[in-house]
C-alpha positions as CSV (number, residue, x, y, z in Angstrom):
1,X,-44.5,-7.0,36.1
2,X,-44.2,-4.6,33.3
3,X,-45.5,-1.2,33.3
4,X,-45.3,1.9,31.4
5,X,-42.2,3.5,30.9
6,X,-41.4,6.5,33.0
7,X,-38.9,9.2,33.6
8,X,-36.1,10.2,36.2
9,X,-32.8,11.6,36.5
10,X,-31.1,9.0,34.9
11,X,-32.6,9.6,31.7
12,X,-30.0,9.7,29.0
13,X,-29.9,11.5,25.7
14,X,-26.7,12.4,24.0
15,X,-23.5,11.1,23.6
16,X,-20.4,12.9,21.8
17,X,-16.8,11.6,21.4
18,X,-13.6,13.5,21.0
19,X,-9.9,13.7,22.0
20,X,-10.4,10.1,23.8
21,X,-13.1,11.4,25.9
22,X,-17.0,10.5,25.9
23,X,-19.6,12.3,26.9
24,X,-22.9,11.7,27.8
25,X,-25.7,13.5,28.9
26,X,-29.5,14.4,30.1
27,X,-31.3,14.4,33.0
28,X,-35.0,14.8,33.9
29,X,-35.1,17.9,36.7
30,X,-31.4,19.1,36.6
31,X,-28.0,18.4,34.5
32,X,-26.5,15.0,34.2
33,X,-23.4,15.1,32.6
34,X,-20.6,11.6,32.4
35,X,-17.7,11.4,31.2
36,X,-15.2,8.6,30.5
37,X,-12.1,8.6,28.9
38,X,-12.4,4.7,28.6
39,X,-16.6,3.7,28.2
40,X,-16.2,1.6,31.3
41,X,-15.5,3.8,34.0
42,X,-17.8,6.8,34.4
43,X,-17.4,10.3,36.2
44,X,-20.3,11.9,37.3
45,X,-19.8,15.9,36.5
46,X,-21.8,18.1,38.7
47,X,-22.9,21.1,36.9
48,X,-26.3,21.9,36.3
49,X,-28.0,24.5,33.8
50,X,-31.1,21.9,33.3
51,X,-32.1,19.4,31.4
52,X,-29.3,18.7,28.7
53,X,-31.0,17.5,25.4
54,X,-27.4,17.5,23.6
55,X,-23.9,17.3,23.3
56,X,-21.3,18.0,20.0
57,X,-17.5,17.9,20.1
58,X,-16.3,21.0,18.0
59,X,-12.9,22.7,18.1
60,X,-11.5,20.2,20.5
61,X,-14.7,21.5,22.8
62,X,-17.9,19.8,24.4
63,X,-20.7,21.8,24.0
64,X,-23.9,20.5,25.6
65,X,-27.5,22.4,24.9
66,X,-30.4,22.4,27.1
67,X,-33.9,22.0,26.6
68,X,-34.0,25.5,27.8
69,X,-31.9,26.8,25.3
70,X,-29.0,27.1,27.4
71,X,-25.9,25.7,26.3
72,X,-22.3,25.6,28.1
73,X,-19.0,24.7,26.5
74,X,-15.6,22.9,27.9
75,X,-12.4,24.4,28.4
């Protein structure tokens, strides 16, 4: 049975690449950040400043952005 398509933590939204490391991220009430140095095997990184509507890779950093304006950086 098909219904209308909803929303949850496991939403997804962005995806950056960079020094053999992918990252992807989202989330509906908090954070969810993955990372994978491979695409098969995923880490689940538990840090939370929201909702994350983005992720770059710029001067060998992540940055991710949240939909509250918030953003965070790797080391």
């Amino acid at each position: 049975m098909h219904g209308k398509p909803g929303h949850d933590q496991n939403d997804l939204k962005a995806i950056a690449r960079g020094n053999g490391m992918t990252v992807v991220v989202g989330g509906y009430f908090k954070s969810n950040i993955f990372i994978s140095k491979d695409g098969k095997n995923w880490e689940k990184i538990n840090f939370n400043i929201g909702v994350l509507s983005g992720v770059v890779f710029v001067n060998s950093r992540f940055v991710v952005m949240g939909e509250s304006g918030r953003m965070a950086s790797s080391k």
